[in-house]
Backbone bond lengths (Angstrom), bond angles and torsions (degrees), N, CA, C in turn:
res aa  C-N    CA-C-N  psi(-1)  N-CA   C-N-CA  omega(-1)  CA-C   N-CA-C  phi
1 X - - - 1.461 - - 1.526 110.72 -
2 X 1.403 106.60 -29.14 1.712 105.45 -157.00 1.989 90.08 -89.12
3 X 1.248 109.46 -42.26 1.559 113.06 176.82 1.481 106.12 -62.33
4 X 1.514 142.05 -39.75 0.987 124.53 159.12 1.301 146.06 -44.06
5 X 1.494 108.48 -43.53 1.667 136.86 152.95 1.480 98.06 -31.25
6 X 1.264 96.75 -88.77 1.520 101.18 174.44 1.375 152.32 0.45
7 X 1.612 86.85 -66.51 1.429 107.55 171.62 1.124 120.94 -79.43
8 X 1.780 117.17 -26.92 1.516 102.46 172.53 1.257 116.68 -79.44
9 X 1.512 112.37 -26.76 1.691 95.38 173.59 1.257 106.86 -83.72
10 X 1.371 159.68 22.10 1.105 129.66 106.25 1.276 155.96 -70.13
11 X 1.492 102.84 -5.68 1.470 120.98 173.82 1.843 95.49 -79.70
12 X 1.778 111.47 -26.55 1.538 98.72 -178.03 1.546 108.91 -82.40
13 X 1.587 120.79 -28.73 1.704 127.72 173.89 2.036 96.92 -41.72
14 X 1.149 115.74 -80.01 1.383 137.29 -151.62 1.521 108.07 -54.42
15 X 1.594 122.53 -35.41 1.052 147.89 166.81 1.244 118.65 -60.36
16 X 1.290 135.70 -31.38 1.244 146.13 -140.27 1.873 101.82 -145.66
17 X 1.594 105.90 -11.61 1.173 97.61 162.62 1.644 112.57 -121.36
18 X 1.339 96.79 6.26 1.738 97.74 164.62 1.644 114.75 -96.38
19 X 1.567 97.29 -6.28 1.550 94.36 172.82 1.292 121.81 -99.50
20 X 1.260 109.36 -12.58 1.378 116.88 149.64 1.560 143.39 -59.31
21 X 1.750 84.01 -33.96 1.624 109.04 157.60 1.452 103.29 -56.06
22 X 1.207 115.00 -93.54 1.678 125.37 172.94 1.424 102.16 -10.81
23 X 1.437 160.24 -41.71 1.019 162.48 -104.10 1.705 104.89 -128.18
24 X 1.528 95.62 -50.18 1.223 136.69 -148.17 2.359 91.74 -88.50
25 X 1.504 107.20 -37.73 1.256 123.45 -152.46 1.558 76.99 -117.01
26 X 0.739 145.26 -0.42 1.678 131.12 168.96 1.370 108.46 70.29
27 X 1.359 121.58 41.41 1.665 116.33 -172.38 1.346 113.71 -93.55
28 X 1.353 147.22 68.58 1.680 130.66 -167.06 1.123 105.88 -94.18
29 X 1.433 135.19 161.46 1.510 97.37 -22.59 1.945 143.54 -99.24
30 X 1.651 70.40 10.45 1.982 89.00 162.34 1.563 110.57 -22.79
31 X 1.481 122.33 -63.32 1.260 124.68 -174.25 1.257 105.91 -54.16
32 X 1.427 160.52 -49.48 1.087 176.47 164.46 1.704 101.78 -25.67
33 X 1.367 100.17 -62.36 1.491 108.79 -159.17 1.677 112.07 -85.51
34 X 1.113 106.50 -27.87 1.340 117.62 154.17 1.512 122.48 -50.13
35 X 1.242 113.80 -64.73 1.688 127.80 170.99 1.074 95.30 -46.81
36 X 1.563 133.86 -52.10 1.671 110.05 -155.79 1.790 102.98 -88.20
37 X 1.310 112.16 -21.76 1.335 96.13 166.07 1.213 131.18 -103.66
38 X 1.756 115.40 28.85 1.581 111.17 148.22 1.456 99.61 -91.12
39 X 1.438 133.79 -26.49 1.286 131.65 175.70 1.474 113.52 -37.96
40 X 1.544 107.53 -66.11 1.416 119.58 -166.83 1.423 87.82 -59.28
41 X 1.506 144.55 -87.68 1.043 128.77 -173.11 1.223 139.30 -25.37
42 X 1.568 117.26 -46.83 1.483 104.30 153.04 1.784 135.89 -55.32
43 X 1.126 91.29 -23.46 1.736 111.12 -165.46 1.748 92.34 -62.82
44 X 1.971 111.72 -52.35 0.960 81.99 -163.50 1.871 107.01 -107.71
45 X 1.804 106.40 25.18 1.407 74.34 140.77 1.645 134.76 -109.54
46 X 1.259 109.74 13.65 1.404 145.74 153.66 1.548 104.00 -30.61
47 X 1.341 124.17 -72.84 1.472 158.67 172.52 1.368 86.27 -33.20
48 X 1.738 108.66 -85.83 1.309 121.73 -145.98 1.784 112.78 -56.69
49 X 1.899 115.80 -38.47 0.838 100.75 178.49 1.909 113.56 -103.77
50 X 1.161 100.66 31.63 1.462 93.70 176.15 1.487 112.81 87.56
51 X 1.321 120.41 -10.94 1.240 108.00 -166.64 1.592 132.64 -81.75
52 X 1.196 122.39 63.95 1.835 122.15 -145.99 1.561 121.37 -73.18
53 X 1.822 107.09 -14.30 1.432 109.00 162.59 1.687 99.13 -37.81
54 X 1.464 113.60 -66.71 1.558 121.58 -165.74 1.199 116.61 -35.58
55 X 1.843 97.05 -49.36 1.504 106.91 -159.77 1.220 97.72 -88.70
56 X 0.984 157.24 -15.76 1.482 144.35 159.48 2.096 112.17 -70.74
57 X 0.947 104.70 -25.34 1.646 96.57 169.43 1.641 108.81 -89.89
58 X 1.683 112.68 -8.65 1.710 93.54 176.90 1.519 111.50 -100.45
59 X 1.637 104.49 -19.60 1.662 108.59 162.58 1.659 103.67 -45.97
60 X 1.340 103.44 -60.50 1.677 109.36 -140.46 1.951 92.61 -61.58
61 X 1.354 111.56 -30.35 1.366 127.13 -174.76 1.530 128.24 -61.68
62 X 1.589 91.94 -40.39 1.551 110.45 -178.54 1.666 87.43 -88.17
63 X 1.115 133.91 -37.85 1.388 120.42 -176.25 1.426 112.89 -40.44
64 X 1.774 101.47 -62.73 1.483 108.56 178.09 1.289 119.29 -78.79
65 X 1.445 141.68 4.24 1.198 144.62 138.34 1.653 118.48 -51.11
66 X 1.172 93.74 -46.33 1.610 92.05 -177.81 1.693 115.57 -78.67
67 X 1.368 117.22 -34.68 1.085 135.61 162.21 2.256 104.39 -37.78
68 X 1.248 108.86 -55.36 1.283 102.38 -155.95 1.584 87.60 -86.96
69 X 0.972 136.68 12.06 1.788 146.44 -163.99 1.198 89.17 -115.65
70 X 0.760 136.73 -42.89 1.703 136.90 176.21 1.306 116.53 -80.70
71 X 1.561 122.19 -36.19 1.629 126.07 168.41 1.815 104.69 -65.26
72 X 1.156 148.64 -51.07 1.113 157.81 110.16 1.489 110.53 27.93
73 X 1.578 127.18 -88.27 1.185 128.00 175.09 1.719 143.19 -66.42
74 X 1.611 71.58 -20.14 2.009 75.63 -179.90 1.680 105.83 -100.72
């Protein structure tokens, strides 16, 4: 359980700082898709350990991630 924890918040760290990279390097919409999937990863280890400060700033985040992913395509 505790190695699982783990791994998603680091699979959400690495994610979320390569999309920042992307961000940083002007890549769209790589940057986008990156952000929303360190989001989801935090979200659900957010979930798992109870922690909802988190999970309410990676909802509100992926909201507006997805939001500018959608300004982007249409």
């Amino acid at each position: 359980m505790i190695k699982l924890d783990n791994f998603l918040k680091w699979i959400a760290t690495i994610l979320t700082i390569l999309g920042a990279l992307a961000i940083s390097y002007k890549i769209d919409p790589l940057n986008i898709y990156l952000l929303n999937a360190g989001s989801v990863f935090w979200i659900i280890w957010s979930l798992r350990i109870r922690e909802y400060s988190i999970l309410l700033v990676n909802v509100v985040m992926m909201l507006i991630y997805a939001h500018g992913l959608i300004i982007r395509l249409v």
